[in-house]
N, C-alpha and C positions, 0 to 999 in steps of 0.2 A: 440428511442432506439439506431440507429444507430448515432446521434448524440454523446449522452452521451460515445459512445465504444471513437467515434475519439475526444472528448476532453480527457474524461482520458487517453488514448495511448499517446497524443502531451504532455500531462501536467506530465504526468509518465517518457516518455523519458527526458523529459528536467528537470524535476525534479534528476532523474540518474546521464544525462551526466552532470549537472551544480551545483548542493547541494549534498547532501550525505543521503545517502538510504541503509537502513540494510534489508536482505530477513529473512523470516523464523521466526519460531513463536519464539521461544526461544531469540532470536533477538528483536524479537519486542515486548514480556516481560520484558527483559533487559530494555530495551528502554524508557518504558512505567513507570515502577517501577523507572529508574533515575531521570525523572521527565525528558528526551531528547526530547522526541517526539513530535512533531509537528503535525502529522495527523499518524492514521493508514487504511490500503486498504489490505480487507479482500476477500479472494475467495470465493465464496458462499456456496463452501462446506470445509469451513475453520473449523476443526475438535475442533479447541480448544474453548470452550465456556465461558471461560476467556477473552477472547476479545471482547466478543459479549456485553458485560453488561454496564454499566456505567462506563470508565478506567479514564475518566475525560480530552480525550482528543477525537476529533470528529476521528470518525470511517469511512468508506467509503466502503460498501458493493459491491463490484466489480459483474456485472450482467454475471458472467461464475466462472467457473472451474478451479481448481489449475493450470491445465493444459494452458488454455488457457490465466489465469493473466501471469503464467510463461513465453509465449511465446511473453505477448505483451508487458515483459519488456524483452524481447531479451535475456532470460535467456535460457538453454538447460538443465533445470531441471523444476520441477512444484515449484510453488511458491502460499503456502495457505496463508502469510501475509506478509507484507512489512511494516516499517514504517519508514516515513519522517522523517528524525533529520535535514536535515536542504534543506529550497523545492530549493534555488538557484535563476533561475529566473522563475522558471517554477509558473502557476497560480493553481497548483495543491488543494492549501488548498480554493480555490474559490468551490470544488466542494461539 
């Protein structure tokens, strides 16, 4: 378990600081309906059940809390979804 938190944290930051990452569900609606999206990373109690289903792009169920996805992408707000548009050099979409 503790595995899985510190690749996604490494793969998330560098995914951030090096490609481009939109927060937020409306976001990553957007996103997903452009056909932009490359992976989406969902907080486990990610409210919207539109993203949960078949979007046609791989999903990534983050094992915490808006709360706590928000803090491990150094954000100062909570964060129920995120999604890749483009990962950089980060090996995020490996997970």
């Amino acid at each position: 378990m503790s595995d899985e938190k510190i690749d996604i944290s490494r793969a998330l930051k560098s995914a951030i600081t090096t490609g481009k990452v939109e927060f937020g569900v409306d976001q990553t609606l957007k996103a997903v309906k452009n056909g932009n999206a490359q992976m989406v990373v969902l907080a486990r109690n990610c409210p919207c059940k539109e993203l949960t289903g078949d979007i046609g792009v791989k999903v990534h169920v983050f094992d915490g809390n808006n709360m706590e996805l928000g803090a491990l992408c150094g954000k100062p707000f909570s964060v129920s979804a995120l999604v890749v548009i483009d990962k950089g050099s980060s090996n995020i979409l490996t997970l």
